[in-house]
VOGU-3710 file (C-alpha; in Angstrom, 3 decimals, decimal comma):
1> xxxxxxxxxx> 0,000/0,000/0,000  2,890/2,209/1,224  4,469/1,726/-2,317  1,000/2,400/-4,491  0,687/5,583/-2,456  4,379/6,497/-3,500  2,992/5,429/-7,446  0,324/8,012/-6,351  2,134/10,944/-5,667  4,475/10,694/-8,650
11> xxxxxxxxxx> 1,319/10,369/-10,998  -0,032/13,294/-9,141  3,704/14,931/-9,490  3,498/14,433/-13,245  -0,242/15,998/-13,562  0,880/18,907/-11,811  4,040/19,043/-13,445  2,309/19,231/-16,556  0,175/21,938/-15,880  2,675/24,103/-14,640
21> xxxxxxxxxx> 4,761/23,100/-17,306  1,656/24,338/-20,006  1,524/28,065/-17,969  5,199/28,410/-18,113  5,690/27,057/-21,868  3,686/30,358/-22,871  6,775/32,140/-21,728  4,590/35,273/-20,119  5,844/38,143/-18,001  5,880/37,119/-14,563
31> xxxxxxxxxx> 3,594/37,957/-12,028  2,141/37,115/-8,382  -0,768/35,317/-9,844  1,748/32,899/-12,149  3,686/32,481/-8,505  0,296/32,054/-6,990  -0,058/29,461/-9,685  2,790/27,605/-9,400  3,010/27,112/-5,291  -0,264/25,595/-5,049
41> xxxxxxxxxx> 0,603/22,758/-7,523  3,685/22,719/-5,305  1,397/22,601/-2,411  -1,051/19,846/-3,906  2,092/17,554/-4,796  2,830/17,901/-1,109  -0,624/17,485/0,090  -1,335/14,544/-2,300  2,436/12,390/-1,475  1,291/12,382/2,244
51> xxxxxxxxxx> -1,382/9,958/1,309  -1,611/7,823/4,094  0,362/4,471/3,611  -2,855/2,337/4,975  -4,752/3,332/2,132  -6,140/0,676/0,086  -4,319/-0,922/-2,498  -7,362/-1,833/-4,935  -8,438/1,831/-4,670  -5,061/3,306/-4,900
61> xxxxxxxxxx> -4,673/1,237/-8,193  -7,816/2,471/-9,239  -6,528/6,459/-8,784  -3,280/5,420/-10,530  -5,198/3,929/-13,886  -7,809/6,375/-13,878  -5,245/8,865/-13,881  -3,065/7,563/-16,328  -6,302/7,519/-19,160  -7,558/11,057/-18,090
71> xxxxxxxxxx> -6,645/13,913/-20,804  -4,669/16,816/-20,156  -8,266/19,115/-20,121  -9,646/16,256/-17,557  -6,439/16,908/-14,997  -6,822/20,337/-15,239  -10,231/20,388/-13,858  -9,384/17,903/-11,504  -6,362/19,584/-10,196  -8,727/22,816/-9,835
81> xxxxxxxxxx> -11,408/21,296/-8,266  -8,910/19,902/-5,654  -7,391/23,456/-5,179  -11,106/24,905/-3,969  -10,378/23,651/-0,296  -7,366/25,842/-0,562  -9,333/28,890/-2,392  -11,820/28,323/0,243  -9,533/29,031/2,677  -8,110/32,025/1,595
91> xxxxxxxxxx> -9,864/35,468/2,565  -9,590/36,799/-0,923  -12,514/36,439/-3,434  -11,014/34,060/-6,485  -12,839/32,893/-9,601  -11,590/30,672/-11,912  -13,236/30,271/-15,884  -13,012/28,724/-18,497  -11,961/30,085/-21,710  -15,826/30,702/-22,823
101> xxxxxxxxxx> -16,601/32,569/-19,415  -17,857/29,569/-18,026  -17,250/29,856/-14,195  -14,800/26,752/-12,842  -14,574/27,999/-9,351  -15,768/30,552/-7,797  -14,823/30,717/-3,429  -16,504/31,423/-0,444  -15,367/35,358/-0,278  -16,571/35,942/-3,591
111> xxxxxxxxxx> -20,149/34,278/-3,265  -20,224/36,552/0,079  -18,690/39,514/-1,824  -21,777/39,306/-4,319  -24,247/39,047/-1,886  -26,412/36,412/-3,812  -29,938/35,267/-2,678  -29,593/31,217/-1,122  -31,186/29,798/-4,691  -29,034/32,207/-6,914
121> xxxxxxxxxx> -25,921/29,871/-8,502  -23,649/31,586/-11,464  -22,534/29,555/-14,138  -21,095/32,308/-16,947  -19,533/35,463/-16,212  -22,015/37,174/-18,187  -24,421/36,580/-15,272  -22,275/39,332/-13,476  -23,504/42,401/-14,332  -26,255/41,084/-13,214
131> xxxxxxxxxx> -25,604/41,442/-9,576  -23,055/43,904/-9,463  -21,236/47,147/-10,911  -17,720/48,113/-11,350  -15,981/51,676/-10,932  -13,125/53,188/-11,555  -11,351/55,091/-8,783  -12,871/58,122/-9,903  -16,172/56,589/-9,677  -16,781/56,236/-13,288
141> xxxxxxxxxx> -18,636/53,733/-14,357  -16,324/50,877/-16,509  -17,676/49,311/-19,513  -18,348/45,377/-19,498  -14,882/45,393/-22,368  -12,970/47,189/-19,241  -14,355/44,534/-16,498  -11,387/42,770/-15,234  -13,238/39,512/-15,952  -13,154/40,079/-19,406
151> xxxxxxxxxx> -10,109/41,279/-20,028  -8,330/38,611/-18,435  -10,280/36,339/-21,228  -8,991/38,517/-24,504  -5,709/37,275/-22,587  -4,493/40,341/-20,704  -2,541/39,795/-17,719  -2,565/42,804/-15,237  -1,455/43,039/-11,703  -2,756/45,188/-8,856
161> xxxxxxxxxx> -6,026/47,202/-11,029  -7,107/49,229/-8,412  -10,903/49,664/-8,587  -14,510/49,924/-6,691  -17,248/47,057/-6,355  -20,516/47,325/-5,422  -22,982/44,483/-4,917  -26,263/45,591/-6,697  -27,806/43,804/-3,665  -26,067/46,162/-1,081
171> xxxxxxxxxx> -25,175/49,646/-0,566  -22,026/48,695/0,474  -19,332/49,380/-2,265  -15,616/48,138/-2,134  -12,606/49,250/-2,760  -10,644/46,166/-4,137  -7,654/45,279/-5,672  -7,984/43,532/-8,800  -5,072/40,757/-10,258  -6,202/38,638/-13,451
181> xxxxxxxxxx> -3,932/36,024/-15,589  -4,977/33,857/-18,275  -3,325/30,094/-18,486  -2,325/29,040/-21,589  -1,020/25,102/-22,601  2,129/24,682/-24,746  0,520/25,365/-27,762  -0,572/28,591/-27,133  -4,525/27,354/-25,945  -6,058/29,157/-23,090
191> xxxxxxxxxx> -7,342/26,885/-20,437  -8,441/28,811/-17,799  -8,588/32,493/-16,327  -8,068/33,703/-12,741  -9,077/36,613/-11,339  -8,288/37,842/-7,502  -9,951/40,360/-5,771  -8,873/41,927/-2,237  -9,017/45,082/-0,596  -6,784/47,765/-0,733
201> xxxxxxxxxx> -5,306/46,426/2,550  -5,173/43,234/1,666  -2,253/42,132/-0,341  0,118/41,406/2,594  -2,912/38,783/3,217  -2,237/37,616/-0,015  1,602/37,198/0,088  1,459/35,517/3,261  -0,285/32,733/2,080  2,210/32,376/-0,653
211> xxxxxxxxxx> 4,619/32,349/2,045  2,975/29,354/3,741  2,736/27,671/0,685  6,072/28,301/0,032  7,027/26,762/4,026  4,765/24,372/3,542  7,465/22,901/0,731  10,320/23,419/2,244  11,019/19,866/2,299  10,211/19,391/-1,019
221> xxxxxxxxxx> 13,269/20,055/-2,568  12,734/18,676/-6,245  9,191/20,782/-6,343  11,016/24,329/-5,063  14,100/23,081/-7,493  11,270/22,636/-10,243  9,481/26,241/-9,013  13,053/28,189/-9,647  14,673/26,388/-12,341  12,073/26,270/-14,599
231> xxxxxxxxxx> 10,782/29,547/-14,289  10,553/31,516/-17,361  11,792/34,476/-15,684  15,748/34,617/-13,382  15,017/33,727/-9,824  17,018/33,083/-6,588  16,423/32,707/-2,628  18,540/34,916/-0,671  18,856/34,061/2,824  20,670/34,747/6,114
241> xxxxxxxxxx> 21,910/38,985/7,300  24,678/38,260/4,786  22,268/37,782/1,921  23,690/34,308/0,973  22,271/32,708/-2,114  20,380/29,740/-1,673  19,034/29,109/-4,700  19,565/30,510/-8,633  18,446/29,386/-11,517  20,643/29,953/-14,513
251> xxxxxxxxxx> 18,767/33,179/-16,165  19,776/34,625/-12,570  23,147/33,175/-12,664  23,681/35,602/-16,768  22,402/38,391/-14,845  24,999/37,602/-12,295  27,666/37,331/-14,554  26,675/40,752/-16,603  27,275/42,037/-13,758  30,465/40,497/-12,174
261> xxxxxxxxxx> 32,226/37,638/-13,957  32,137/34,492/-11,949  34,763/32,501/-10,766  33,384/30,002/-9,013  29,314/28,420/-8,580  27,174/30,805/-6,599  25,256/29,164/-4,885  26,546/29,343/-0,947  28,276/32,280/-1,927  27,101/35,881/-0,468
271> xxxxxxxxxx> 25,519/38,638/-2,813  28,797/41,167/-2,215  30,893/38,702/-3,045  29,490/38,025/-6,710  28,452/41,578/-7,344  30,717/44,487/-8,317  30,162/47,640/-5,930  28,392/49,261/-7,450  25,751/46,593/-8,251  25,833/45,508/-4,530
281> xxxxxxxxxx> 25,105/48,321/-3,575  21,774/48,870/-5,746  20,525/45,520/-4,487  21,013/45,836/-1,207  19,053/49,224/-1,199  16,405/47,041/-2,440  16,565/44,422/-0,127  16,536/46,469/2,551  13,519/48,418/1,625  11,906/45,050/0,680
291> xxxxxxxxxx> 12,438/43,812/4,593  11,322/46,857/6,156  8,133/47,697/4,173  7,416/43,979/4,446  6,596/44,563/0,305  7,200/43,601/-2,933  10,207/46,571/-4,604  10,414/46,882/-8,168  13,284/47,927/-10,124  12,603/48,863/-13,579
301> xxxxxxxxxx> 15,059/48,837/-16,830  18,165/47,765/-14,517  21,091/48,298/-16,680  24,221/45,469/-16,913  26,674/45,025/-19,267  26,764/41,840/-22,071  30,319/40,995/-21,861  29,885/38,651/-24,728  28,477/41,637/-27,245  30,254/44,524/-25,527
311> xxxxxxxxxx> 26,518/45,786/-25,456  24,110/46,540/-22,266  21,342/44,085/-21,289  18,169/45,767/-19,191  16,260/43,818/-16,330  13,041/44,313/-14,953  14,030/43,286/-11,197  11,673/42,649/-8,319  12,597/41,406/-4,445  9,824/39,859/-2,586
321> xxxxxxxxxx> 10,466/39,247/0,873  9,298/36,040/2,459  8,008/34,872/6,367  8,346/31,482/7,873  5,236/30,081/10,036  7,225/31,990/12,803  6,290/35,583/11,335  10,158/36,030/10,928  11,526/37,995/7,474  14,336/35,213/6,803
331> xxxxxxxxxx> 14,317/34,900/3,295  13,825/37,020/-0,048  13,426/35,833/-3,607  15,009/38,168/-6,597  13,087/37,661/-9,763  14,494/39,319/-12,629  13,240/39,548/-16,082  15,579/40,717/-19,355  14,049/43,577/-20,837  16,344/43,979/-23,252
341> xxxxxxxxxx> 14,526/44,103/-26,384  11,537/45,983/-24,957  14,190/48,948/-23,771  15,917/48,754/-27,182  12,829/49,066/-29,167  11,763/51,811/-26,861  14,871/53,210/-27,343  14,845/52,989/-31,290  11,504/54,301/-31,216  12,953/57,713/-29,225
351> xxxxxxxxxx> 15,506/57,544/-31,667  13,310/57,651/-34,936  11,245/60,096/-32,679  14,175/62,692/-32,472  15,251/62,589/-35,231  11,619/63,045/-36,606  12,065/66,186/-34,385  14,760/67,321/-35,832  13,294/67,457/-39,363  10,328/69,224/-38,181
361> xxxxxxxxxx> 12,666/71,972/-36,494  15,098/71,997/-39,692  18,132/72,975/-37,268  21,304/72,648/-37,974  22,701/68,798/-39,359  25,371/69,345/-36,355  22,649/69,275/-33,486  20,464/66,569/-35,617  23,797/63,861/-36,000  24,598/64,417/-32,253
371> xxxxxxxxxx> 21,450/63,427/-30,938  21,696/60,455/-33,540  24,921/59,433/-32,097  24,228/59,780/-28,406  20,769/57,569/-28,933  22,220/54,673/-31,360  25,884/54,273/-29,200  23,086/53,589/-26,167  20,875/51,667/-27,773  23,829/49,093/-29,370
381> xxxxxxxxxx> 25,997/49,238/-26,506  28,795/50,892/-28,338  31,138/53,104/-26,827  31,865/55,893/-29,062  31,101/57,176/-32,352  31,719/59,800/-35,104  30,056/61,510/-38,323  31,598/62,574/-41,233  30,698/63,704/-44,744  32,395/63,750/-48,368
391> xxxxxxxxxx> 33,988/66,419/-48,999  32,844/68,175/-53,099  35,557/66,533/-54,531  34,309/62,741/-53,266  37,983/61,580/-52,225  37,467/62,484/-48,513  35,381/62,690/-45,955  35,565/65,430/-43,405  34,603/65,212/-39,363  31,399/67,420/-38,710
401> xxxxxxxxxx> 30,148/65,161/-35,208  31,534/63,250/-32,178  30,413/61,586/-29,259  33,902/61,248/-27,378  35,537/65,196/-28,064  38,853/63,858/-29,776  39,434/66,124/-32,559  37,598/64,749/-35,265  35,687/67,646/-36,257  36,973/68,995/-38,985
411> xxxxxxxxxx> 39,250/66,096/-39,494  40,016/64,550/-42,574  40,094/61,070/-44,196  41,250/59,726/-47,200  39,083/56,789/-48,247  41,753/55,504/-50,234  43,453/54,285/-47,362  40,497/53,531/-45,508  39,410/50,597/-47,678  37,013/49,342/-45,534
421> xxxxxxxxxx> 34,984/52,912/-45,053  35,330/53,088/-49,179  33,739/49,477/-49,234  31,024/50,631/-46,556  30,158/53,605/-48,818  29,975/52,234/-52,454  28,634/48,296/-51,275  25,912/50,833/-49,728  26,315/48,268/-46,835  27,140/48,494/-43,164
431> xxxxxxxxxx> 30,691/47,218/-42,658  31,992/45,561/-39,203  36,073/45,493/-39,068  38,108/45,185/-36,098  41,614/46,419/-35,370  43,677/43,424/-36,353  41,517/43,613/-40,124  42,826/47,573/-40,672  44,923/49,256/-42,961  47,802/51,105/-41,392
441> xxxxxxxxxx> 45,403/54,594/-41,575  42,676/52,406/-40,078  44,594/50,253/-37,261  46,521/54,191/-36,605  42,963/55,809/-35,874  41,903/53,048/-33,791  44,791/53,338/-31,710  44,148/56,777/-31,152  41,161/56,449/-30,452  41,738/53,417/-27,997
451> xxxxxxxxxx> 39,000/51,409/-29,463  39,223/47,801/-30,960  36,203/47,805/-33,549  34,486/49,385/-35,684  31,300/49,380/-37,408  30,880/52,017/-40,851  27,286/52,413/-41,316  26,988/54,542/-44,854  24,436/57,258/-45,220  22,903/57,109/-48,710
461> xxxxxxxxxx> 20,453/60,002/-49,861  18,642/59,306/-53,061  20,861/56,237/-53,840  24,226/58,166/-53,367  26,418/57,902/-50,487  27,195/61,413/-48,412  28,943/59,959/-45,389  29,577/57,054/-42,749  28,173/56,768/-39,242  31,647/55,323/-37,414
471> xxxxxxxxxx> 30,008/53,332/-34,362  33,112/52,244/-32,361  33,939/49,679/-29,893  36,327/49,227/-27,055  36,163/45,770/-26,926  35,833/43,723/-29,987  32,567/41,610/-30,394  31,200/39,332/-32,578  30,147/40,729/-35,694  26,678/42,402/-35,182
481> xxxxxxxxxx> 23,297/40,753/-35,709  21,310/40,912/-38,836  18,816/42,818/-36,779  21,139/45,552/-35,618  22,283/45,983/-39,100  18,556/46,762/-40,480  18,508/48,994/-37,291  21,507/50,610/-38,369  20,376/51,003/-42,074  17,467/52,582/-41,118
491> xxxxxxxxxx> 19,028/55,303/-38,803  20,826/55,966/-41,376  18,674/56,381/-43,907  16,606/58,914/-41,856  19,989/60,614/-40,633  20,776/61,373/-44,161  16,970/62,626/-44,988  18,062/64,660/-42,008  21,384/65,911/-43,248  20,084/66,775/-46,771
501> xxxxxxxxxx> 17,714/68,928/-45,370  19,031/70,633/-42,838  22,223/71,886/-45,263  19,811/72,688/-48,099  17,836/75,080/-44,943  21,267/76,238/-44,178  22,336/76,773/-48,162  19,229/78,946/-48,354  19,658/80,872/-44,857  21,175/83,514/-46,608
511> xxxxxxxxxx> 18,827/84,185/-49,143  16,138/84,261/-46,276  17,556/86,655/-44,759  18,462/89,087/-47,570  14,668/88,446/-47,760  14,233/89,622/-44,080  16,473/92,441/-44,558  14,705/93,512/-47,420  11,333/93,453/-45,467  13,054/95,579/-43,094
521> xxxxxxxxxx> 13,802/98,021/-45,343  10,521/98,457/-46,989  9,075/98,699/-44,121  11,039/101,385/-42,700  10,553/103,301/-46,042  6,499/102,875/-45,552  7,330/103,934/-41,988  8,661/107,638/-43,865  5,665/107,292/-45,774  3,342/107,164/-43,664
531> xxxxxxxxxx> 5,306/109,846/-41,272  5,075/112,057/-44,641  1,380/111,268/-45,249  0,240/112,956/-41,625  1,830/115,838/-42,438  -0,299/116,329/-45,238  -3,329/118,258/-45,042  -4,816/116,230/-47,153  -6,550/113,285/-46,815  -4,461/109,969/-48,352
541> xxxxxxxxxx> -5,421/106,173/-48,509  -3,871/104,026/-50,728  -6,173/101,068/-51,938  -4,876/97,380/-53,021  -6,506/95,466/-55,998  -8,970/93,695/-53,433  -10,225/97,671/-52,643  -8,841/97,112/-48,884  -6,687/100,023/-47,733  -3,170/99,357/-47,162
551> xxxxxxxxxx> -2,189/102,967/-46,378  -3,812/106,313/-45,358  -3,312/109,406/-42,950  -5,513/110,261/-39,926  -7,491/112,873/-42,228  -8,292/109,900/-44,804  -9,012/107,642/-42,023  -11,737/109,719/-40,133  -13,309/110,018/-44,023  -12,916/106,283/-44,593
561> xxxxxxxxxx> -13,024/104,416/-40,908  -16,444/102,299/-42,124  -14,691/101,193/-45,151  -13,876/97,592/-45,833  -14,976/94,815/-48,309  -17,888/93,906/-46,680  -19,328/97,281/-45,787  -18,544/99,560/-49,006  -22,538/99,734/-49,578  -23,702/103,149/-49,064
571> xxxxxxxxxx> -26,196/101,634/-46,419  -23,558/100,412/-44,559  -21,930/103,537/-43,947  -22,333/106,095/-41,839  -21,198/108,942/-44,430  -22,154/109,424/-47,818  -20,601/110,062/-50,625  -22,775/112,343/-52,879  -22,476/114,426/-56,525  -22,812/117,803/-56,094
581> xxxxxxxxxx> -26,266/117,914/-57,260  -26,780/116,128/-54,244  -27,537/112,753/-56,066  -25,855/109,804/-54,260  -22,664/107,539/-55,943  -23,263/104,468/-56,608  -21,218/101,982/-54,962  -19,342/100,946/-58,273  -18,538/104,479/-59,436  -16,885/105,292/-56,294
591> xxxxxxxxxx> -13,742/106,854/-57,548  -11,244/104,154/-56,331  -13,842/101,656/-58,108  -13,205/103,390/-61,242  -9,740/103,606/-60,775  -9,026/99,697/-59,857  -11,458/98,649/-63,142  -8,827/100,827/-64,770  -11,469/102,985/-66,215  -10,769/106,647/-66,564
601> xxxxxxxxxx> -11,494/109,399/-63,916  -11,350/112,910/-63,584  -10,682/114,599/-60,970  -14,221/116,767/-59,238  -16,169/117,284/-56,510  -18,250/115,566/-54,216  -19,995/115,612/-50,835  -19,291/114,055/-48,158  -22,454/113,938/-45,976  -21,526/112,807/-42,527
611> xxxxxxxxxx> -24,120/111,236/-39,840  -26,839/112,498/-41,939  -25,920/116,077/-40,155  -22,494/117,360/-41,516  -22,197/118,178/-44,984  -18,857/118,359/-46,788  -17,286/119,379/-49,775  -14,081/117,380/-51,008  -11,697/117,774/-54,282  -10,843/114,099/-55,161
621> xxxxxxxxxx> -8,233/113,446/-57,547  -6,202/109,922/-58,171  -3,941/107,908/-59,996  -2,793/104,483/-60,182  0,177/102,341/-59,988  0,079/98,852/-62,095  2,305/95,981/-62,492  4,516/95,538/-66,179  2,121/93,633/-67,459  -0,495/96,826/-67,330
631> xxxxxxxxxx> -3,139/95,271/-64,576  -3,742/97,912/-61,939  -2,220/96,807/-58,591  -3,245/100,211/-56,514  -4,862/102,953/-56,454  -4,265/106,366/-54,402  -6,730/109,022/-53,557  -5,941/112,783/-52,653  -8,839/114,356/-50,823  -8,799/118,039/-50,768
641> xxxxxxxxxx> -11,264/119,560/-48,910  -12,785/122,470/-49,941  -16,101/122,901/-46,997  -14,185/126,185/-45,730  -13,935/127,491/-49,597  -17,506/126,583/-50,285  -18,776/127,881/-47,328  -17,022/131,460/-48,214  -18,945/131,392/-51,285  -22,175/130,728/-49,813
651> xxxxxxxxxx> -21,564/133,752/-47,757  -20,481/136,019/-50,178  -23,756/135,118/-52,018  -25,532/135,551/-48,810  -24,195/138,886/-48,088  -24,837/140,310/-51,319  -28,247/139,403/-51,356  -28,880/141,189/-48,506  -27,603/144,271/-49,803  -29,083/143,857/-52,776
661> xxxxxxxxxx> -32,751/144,032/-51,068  -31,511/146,828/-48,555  -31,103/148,893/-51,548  -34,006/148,093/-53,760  -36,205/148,995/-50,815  -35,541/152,760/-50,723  -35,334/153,032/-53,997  -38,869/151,508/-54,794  -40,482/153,848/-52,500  -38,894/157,111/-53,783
671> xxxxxxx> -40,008/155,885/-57,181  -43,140/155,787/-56,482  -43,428/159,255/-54,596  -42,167/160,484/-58,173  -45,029/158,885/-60,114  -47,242/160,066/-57,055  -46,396/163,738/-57,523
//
C-alpha cells in the first residue's frame, strides 16, 4: 500500500508538473498570480504524497489507472477542483473560468462579496452584471470590455487594477484590488482564467499565504528546485543577514555574470561577493527596503553590461520578501526579467522620434547627427562614435560630429586608405572590421582612439552615399546581428533625410535673410511714408486690388473708418458720398472703383455727408500704380477739402443778397413818390 501511495504521488507529481509546465511554456511576463499558480501545484504535490500508507491498495490502483487515461483538459479540472479547499480558505474572493466565461470555481469570499440570494448559482460570467457594478477610482462607471473579468479572457494579464465594487444587492461598495492572468497550454490554448480580488489592505494577506505555501514545501526540494529552475523568468532565494544565495536558476546566474564575472558556482556564496560595488550596492538598497516595508520593490530597466556583445542588457528586477510560520523575514526571492529588447525598441523608437524632431525643427545637421549618435551608441551598446561627410571633390570625408571630443571635427580622411569605409560607402552596406583587419590609416585611428572595432554604417540620400556613421567599440565583439544591421540602415537612412535637409535650410539661410532684410527696409521706407502722409493736409489712402486700404493718414481715415470689403454699400456707412447735385454715388462708381477697373477718372467734386448732419465738400483726384504687365495693382486718392472754400462762397452770395434788397427797398419807395407827384 505504502508503495502504491508512492505510485500516487508521482502520478499526481506528473499531472501537476504538466500543468505548470503548459503556464510556463507560454513564456509570459511574470507575475504574483503565475507564482500564486505555481506554489499551489507545489502545495497539492505535497498534500497529495502524504497519502496515508494504509490506504487501500485496490483503490489506490484504481486512482493510478484512472489517472493515467484522463486527458490533459480532464487533470486540469481535476487539479482545480482539488485546489477549492485551498481557495476556500483564503480570505480573498477568487474565480476561476473557463476560456468561454464559463465559471470553474468561484470561493466562499466571492459568493459573500456578491451578496447572492440562497437559490441564486452563477454559471457564466455574463451573469455578473447582473448582480453587481464596477468603478473606476474616480467613480466612473467601466464598460463590461474594461471589467477585469473580461479582459483577463482577450488574454491580458494585469497586476494590482485598483478599482470599486458594489454588490447591486447592497449599498455597500468596495474598494478592491484587482489581479487577473490567463493560463495558456504549450501550444498557445487558453485553459483557464483567474481573477483575484482583495481590498486595498489586503495584499500582505495575499503574500502571506504564498509564504505558507512556500514553508509548507520546504522539504520538497525537487518541487522548489522545479518552481526556480524552470521559471521563465531569473530567480534566486537569498537568505541569512549576509544575503547568501540559496538558490539561482541559470537566467539569474547571466544576470549575475553581466554584472560580475564568476569565478566560481554561486550558490553558498554571499551577494557582495558576486556583485561588483556598485551593483551591490543597488541591491542591497532594495533588499533592505523590501524587509522593512514587508513589500514587494520593483526595479525597472536595470542596466548590466553583455560581456559577450560589448553591449548593455536591461532587467526588470523585483525582491519579494518572504516569512516562515514563525512571522520572521528570513528569506527574499530576486526575480528578474531581461528587458532587453523591450528597452531597445523603446529606445529605437525615441531615436526615430528625435530625429523626426529634428526634421520638423530643420536645425542645424550638427545638433540633428549628435542626438543620432548619443541615442544609437546607447541603444547598441557601443562606446563611441563619429560623423563625417564627403567632402565636393568625393575623395574624402571630413569630421562634422563626435560623441567622445577627440578632434575629429573637422578632421580629414582619405578613403583611399580607408578601404574598408570606401567598401562601406559604395557596397551601400554596413561594414563591421576590427583592429587586427585595418589598414595602417585604419589600425593608426583606432589606436588613437583606444577602441578595438568598428562598425561604418553609410548614409545614402537618393541612392548616393554622403557619409559614414563610425560606431566604435572598445572591446571587440562578434560581428553584429542581422537585426542591428537593419537597425543601423534605417538610422541611417533617416539621418541622411536629415542631413540633406538641414544643409539645403542652411544653403538657403542667406537668401532668407536678404529676404528679411529687405522686409526691413521696406518697411522702414512705408514707416517715412506714412510719417510724410500725416503731415499732409490732405486726406491719403492708398487702396490694393482687393479695394482694402493698405495705407492712409488720420485725415483719410476719419473720411474712410467704415470702409472695408464687406461694408462699401452706401447703407452700410455712416457717411455718404454724394455728386454735387446732391444725387448719391453708386457703390461701383466710387472713384477708387473706377480707378481699380482701370477705367478713366477725372478729378471733381463731391460731398461728403456725414451722420446724416455734416455736410462736406471734397476735391478728389487719383492715380494708379500697375504691375509691367499693365493690370492695376493700386490705387491712391488725394482728398482736398474744400467745406471752408464753399462755405465762403455761400456767404459772399448771402451777403450780397442782402444788400441787394436793402437797396431796392428805398429806392422803390422814392419811385413811387415820383409817379405820385
Amino acid at each position: 500500500a505504502e508503495a502504491d501511495a508512492v505510485a500516487i504521488s508521482r502520478d499526481d507529481a506528473a499531472t501537476v508538473e504538466t500543468v505548470e509546465s503548459d503556464a510556463q511554456a507560454s513564456q509570459r511576463p511574470y507575475s504574483r498570480e503565475t507564482a500564486f499558480s505555481s506554489l499551489v501545484s507545489a502545495l497539492e504535490c505535497a498534500t497529495d504524497a502524504s497519502v496515508s500508507g494504509t490506504e487501500n491498495a485496490a483503490h489506490a490502483t484504481r486512482k493510478m489507472a484512472t489517472k493515467k487515461a484522463s486527458s490533459r483538459g480532464l487533470r486540469l479540472l481535476q487539479f482545480i477542483t482539488n485546489m477549492e479547499k485551498i481557495f476556500n480558505s483564503i480570505p480573498e474572493a477568487i474565480i476561476v473560468t473557463d476560456p468561454s466565461g464559463k465559471i470553474m470555481l468561484c470561493n466562499l469570499t466571492m459568493n459573500a462579496m456578491l451578496n447572492l440570494p440562497a437559490e441564486t448559482s452563477l454559471e457564466y460570467i455574463s451573469q455578473l452584471p447582473q448582480h453587481l457594478e464596477i468603478r473606476s477610482t474616480k467613480n466612473d462607471r467601466l464598460s463590461l470590455s474594461e471589467w477585469p473579468f473580461y479582459r483577463v479572457l482577450r488574454g491580458e494579464t494585469f497586476l494590482n487594477c485598483e478599482l470599486q465594487l458594489r454588490p447591486l444587492a447592497s449599498i455597500r461598495t468596495y474598494d478592491i484590488t484587482v489581479s487577473g492572468i490567463p493560463v495558456y497550454n504549450k501550444t498557445g490554448q487558453m485553459l483557464c482564467t483567474l481573477v483575484c480580488l482583495y481590498a486595498h489592505s489586503a495584499p500582505k494577506n495575499v503574500q502571506k499565504n504564498l509564504e505558507s505555501l512556500l514553508y509548507e514545501c520546504r522539504n520538497k526540494k525537487h518541487f522548489l528546485d522545479k518552481l526556480i529552475f524552470e521559471a521563465p523568468v531569473g530567480m534566486a532565494v537569498i537568505g541569512g543577514i549576509n544575503h547568501t544565495i540559496e538558490k539561482a536558476n541559470p537566467i539569474f546566474l547571466k544576470l549575475l555574470q553581466e554584472c560580475k564575472p564568476l569565478n566560481s558556482p554561486a550558490e553558498g556564496r554571499k551577494l557582495k561577493e558576486v556583485l561588483s560595488k556598485e551593483h551591490y550596492e543597488a541591491f542591497l538598497y532594495a533588499i533592505e527596503e523590501a524587509y522593512q516595508s514587508e513589500k514587494q520593490i520593483d526595479i525597472s530597466g536595470y542596466k548590466t553590461t553583455n560581456h559577450e556583445k560589448a553591449a548593455f542588457s536591461y532587467w526588470q528586477l523585483s525582491f519579494v520578501p518572504m516569512r516562515n510560520y514563525d512571522g520572521n523575514l528570513t528569506k527574499l526571492i530576486i526575480m528578474a526579467q531581461d528587458a532587453t529588447a523591450t528597452v531597445l525598441h523603446h529606445q529605437r523608437n525615441e531615436i526615430s522620434a528625435s530625429i523626426v524632431a529634428e526634421l520638423n525643427a530643420r536645425g542645424e545637421y550638427t545638433q540633428i547627427v549628435q542626438t543620432v549618435l548619443a541615442l544609437v551608441v546607447e541603444s547598441i551598446g557601443a562606446s563611441d562614435g563619429a560623423i563625417y561627410l564627403f567632402e565636393p571633390d568625393q575623395k574624402h570625408l571630413r569630421g562634422v560630429s563626435e560623441l567622445v571630443p577627440s578632434h575629429r571635427i573637422g578632421h580629414l580622411i582619405n578613403i583611399d586608405t580607408h578601404p574598408h569605409e570606401k567598401d562601406a560607402l559604395y557596397s551601400k552596406q554596413p561594414i563591421y572590421y576590427v583592429d587586427s583587419e585595418g589598414s595602417p590609416a585604419e589600425k593608426n585611428q583606432l589606436s588613437r582612439l583606444k577602441m578595438k572595432a568598428v562598425l561604418a554604417v553609410p548614409l545614402i540620400s537618393s541612392g548616393q552615399p554622403i557619409g559614414l556613421i563610425l560606431i566604435n567599440f572598445a572591446e571587440a565583439i562578434p560581428a553584429p546581428s542581422s537585426e542591428i544591421m537593419t537597425f543601423m540602415e534605417l538610422i541611417a537612412g533617416q539621418c541622411a533625410l536629415a542631413i540633406d535637409r538641414a544643409i539645403a535650410y542652411q544653403e538657403n539661410a542667406q537668401l532668407l535673410e536678404s529676404e528679411h532684410q529687405a522686409r526691413i527696409a521696406i518697411e522702414d521706407k512705408n514707416t517715412q511714408l506714412s510719417v510724410l502722409l500725416q503731415t499732409l493736409e490732405e486726406g491719403v489712402a492708398i487702396f490694393d486690388a482687393n479695394e482694402d486700404i493698405i495705407m492712409q493718414n488720420s485725415k483719410a481715415f476719419h473720411l474712410l473708418k467704415d470702409h472695408n470689403r464687406a461694408t462699401t454699400m452706401p447703407e452700410n456707412l455712416s457717411s455718404q458720398l454724394l455728386y454735387t447735385d446732391r444725387t448719391v454715388v453708386p457703390h461701383e462708381q466710387y472713384p477708387h472703383m473706377l480707378l481699380l477697373r482701370g477705367e478713366p477718372f477725372h478729378s471733381q467734386e463731391y460731398l461728403i455727408i456725414k451722420n446724416n448732419l455734416e455736410t462736406e465738400y471734397y476735391w478728389i483726384s487719383g492715380s494708379v500704380v500697375k504691375d509691367p504687365s499693365g493690370k492695376v495693382q493700386m490705387a491712391m486718392l488725394i482728398f482736398n477739402d474744400i467745406t471752408a472754400l464753399r462755405n465762403m462762397e455761400q456767404s459772399r452770395e448771402n451777403y450780397l443778397f442782402s444788400i441787394s434788397h436793402d437797396l431796392r427797398t428805398p429806392l422803390s419807395v422814392i419811385s413811387a413818390w415820383a409817379q405820385f407827384t
